[in-house]
C-alpha positions in Angstrom: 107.0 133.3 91.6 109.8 134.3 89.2 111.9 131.9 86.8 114.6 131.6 89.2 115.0 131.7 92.6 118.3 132.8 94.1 119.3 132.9 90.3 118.2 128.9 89.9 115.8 127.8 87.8 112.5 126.0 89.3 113.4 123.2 87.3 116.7 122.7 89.2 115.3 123.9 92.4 112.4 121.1 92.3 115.7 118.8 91.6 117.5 119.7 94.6 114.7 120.9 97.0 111.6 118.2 96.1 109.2 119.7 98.8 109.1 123.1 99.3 106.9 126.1 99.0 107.7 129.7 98.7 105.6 132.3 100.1 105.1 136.1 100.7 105.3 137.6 104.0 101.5 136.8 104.6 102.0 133.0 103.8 100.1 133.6 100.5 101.7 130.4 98.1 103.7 132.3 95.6 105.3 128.5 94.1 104.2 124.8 95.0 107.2 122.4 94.5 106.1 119.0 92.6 106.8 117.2 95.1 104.6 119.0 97.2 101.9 119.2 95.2 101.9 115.1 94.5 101.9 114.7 98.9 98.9 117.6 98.9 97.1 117.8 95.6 94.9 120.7 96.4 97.7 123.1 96.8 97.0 125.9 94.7 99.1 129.1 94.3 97.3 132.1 95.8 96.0 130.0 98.9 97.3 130.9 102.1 99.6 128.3 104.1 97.0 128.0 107.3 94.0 126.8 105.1 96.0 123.6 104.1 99.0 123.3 107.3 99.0 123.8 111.0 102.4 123.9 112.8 102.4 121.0 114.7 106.3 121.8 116.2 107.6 124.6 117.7 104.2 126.3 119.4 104.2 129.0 117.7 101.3 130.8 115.9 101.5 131.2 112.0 102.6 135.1 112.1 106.0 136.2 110.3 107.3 137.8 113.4 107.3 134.4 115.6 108.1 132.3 112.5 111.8 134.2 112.1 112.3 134.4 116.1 112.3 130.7 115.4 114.0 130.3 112.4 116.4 128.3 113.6 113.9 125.8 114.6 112.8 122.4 113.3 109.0 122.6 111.8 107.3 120.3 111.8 104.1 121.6 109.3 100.7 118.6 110.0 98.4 118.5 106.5 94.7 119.4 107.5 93.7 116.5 105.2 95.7 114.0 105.3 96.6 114.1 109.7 98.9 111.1 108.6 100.9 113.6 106.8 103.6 115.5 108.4 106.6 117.6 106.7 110.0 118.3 108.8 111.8 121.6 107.9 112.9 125.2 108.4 111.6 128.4 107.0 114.3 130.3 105.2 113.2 134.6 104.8 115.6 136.0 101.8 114.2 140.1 101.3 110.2 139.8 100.6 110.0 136.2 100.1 109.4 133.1 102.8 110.9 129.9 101.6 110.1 126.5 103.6 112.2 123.1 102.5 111.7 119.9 104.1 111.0 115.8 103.7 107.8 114.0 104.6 108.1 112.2 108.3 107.9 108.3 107.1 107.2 105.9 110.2 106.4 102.8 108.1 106.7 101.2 104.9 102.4 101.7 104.4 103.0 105.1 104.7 105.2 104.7 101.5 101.8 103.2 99.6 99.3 105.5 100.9 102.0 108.5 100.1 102.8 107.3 96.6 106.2 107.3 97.9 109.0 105.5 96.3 112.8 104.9 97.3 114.0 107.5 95.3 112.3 110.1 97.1 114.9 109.6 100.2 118.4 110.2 100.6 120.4 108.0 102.0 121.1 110.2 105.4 118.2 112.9 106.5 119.7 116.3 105.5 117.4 118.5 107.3 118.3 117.0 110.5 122.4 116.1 109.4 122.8 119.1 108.3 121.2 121.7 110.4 123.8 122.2 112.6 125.7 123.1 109.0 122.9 125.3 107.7 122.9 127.4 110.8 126.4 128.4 110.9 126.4 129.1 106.9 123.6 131.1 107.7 125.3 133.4 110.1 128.5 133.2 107.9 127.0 134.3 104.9 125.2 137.1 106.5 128.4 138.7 108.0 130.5 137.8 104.6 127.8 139.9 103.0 128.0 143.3 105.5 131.8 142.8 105.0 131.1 142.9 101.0 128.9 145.9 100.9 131.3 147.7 103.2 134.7 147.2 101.0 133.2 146.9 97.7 130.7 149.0 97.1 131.5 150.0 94.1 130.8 146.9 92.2 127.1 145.7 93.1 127.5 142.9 90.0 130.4 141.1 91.6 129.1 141.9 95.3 125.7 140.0 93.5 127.2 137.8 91.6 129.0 136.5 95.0 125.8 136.3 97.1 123.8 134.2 94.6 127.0 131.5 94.3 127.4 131.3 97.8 123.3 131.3 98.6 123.6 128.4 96.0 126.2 126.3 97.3 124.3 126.7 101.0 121.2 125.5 99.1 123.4 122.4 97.5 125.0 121.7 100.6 121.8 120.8 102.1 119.9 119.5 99.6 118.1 115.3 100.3 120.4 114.1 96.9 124.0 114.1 95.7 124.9 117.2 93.9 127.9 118.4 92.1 128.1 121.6 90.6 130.2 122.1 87.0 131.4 124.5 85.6 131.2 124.8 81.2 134.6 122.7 81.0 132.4 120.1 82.8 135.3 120.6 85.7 133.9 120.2 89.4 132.8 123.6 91.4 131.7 122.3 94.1 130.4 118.9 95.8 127.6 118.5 98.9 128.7 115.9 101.6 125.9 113.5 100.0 127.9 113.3 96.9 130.8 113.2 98.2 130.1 110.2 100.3 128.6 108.2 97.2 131.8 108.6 95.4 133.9 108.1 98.8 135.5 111.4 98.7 135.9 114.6 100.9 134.1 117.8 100.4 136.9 119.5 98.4 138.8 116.6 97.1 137.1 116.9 94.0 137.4 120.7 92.7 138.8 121.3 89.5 138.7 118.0 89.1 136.7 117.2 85.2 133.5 115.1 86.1 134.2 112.2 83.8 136.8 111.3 86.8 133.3 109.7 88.2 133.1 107.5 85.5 133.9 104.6 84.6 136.3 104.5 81.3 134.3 102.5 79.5 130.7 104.8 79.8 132.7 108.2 80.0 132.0 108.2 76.1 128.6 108.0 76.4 128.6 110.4 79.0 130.2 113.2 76.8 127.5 112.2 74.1 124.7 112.6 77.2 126.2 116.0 78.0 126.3 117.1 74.4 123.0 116.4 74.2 120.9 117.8 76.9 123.3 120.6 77.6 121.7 122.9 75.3 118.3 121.7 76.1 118.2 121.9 80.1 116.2 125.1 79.8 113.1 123.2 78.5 110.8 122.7 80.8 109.2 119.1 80.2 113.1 118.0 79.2 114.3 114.7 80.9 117.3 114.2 81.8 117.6 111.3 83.7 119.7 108.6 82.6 121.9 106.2 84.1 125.9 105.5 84.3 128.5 103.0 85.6 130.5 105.2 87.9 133.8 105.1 89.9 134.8 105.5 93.5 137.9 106.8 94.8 138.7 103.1 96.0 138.0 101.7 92.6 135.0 100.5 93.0 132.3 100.5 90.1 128.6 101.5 91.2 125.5 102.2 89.0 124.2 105.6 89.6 121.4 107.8 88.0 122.3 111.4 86.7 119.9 114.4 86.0 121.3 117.5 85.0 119.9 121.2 85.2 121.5 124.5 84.1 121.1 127.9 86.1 122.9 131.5 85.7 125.1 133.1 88.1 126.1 136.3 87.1 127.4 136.1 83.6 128.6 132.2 83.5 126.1 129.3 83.6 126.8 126.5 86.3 125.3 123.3 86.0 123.8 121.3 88.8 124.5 117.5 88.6 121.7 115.4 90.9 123.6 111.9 91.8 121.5 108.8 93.1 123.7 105.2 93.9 120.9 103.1 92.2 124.3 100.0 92.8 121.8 97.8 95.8 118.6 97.9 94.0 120.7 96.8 90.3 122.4 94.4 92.7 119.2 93.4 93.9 117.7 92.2 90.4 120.6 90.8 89.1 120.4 88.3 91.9 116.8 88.2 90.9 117.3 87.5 87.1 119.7 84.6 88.4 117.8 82.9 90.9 114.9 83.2 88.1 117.1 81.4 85.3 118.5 78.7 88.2 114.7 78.4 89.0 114.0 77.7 84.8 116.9 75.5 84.2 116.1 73.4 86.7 112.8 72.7 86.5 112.3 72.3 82.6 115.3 69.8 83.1 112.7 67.6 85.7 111.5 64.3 84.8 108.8 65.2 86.7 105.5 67.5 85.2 105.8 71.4 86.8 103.2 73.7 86.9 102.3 76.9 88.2 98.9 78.5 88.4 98.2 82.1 89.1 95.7 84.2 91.1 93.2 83.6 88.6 93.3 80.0 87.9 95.5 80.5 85.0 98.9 78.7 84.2 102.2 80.6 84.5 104.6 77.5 84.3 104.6 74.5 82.3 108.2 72.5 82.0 109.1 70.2 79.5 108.3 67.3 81.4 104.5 68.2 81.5 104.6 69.2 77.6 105.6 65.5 77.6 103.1 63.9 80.1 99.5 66.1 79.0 100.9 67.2 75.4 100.2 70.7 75.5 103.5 72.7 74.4 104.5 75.5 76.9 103.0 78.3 74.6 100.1 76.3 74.5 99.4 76.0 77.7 100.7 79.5 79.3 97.3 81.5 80.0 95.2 79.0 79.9 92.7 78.0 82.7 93.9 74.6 84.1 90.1 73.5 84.0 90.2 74.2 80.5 93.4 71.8 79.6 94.3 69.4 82.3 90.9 68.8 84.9 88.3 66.7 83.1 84.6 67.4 83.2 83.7 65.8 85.9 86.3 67.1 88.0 85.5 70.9 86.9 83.5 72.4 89.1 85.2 70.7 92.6 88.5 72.3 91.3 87.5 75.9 90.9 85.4 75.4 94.2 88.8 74.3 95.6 91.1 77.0 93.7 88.4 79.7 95.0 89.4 78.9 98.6 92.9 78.2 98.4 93.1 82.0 96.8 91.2 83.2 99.6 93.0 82.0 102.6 96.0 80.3 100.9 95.1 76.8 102.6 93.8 73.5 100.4 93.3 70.2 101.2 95.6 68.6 99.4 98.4 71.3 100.4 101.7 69.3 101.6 100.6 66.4 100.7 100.6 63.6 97.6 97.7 62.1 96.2 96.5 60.0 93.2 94.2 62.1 91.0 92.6 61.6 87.4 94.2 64.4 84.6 93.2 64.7 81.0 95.6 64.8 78.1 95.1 67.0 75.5 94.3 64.3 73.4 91.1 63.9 75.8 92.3 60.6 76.9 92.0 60.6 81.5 95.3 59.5 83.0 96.3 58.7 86.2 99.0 61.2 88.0 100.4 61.8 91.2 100.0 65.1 92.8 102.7 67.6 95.4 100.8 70.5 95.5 102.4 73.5 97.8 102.4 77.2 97.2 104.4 80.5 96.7 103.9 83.9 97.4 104.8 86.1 94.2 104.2 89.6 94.4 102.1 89.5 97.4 99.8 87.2 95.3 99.5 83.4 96.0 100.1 80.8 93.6 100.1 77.1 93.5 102.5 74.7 92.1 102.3 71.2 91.2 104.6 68.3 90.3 103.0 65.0 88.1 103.8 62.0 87.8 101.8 60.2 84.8 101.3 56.6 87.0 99.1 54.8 84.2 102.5 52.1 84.3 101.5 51.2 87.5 
């Protein structure tokens, strides 16, 4: 395949269109999106569509003719290997070339694991089915605007193209899974797809003409001038980044935290520049409550009277709180990482611990679990102490770990 498709670079395309493929006429694989080629890694360019898809939805066999009498149709396209796979779309025919765009069909959260799929992959609503209905009148709009062209102007085939490859873009933006705004050189707003439109709570033509640092919040629209002076002239490179994240600013005055990439593309003479938008405000919501129920956690367990400890999956400690730097002597950079056999269980006690660690990692029960008992520890002095144990247990990262509180009872 060519640089640019529909006069858009593949870099942007792969931005706005994250599974796709673009054939010839006889399905032969003229350009594998990334994304595609991470959900099917033995894509290759030159392979024909039927050695790695079968059309699951509509019944149709894979021949050109039946594919455009149902190119209105939602396709559903089943990955020989991987049968767990399946990709919902539409085939789109533009002069010799075959272009299909869809999402992968996700029916559960494994199917995020075994896909290597991650939130960000996902808009917020499903555009191939929200905005079908939209693509198919476009479509048959931008068809007849371009018979009406060629009839009244032919004379001037650059503006008549010029015209097609904006409008074919903005159809392509309007449909695309993310948030896109498109800018002009001023940085001033061309045009905005519903998705974007509905992250920064405005409607579809609210924001034209309007400069982009509107989106901003006052405070980061300085470093967003420096972002745009920076990666502007760069876009063109192919393993540039330009992913970075801002503070931005609804139309009610609310402040989210998005993520911007940027890509650059050519439409006749003037160069457009394609702005992908994700709302990133949940998850940075999400571990900000994190961070704080962490630091509560901390400040109120190193305040304890009592000894806290934590031990991890492999018998190692992970918490120690000042009360237990008190009670065994070991400081808290001491004892982090250390096996608890190694600094707290005396010898004669070894081996029954890691026999009882051993099983309480493999089915998450112990004997002691829920319940206090009088046990023998060992300073780090050497000298054996008596404590009292509350053993229970957390889940932390989907890996179980034990937590005790001590209670040095040698007064008693």
């Amino acid at each position: 395949m060519s640089e640019t498709f529909h006069g858009i670079s593949q870099d942007v395309f792969d931005t706005l269109f994250p599974y796709h493929l673009v054939m010839d006429d006889s399905f032969r694989l003229l350009r594998i999106s990334r994304g595609m080629s991470r959900l099917v890694p033995d894509l290759a360019e030159d392979d024909t569509l039927e050695v790695h898809f079968t059309i699951q939805s509509p019944r149709v066999s894979l021949q050109i003719d039946e594919i455009m009498e149902q190119s209105h149709a939602l396709f559903i396209l089943n990955a020989f290997r991987k049968p767990e796979l399946n990709i919902r779309g539409q085939f789109v025919r533009q002069e010799a070339l075959l272009l299909f765009v869809g999402t992968p069909v996700v029916s559960s959260l494994d199917q995020f694991r075994t896909m290597g799929l991650g939130a960000a992959d996902f808009a917020v609503h499903d555009p191939v089915i929200e905005h079908l209905s939209l693509l198919q009148v476009k479509e048959s709009a931008l068809r007849d605007a371009e018979q009406m062209h060629r009839e009244l102007e032919k004379s001037s085939k650059k503006v008549a193209e010029a015209e097609f490859s904006l409008g074919r873009l903005r159809l392509l933006i309007d449909s695309a899974p993310v948030g896109i705004l498109l800018l002009n050189e001023a940085l001033q707003i061309e045009s905005v797809n519903p998705i974007a439109g509905h992250v920064f709570g405005y409607g579809d033509t609210d924001l034209v003409g309007e400069p982009m640092e509107m989106l901003i919040t006052e405070r980061f629209r300085q470093a967003f001038t420096d972002y745009c002076t920076q990666y502007m002239p760069q876009l063109s490179r192919p393993d540039m980044d330009s992913r970075q994240e801002f503070c931005g600013l609804r139309k009610d005055g609310v402040e989210i935290y998005v993520v911007i990439r940027m890509g650059a593309m050519h439409v006749a003479d003037d160069t457009l520049y394609a702005v992908a938008v994700t709302d990133v405000t949940r998850q940075r919501q999400a571990e900000a409550a994190l961070r704080e129920s962490e630091e509560m956690f901390r400040s109120m367990t190193m305040s304890a009277q009592s000894g806290i400890i934590m031990i991890g999956g492999k018998g190692e400690v992970t918490f120690w709180n000042k009360a237990a730097e008190r009670i065994f002597g070991w400081s808290y950079e001491e004892a982090i990482g250390k096996k608890l056999d190694s600094c707290l269980i005396p010898a004669s006690y070894a081996q029954g611990h890691r026999d009882g660690l051993r099983r309480f990692h493999q089915t998450g029960e112990g004997a002691q679990l829920g319940n206090t008992a009088e046990i023998t520890a060992m300073r780090q002095d050497g000298e054996e102490i008596p404590v009292e144990l509350s053993l229970s247990k957390v889940y932390l990262q989907g890996t179980c770990h034990a937590i005790g509180i001590l209670n040095d009872i040698t007064s008693r």
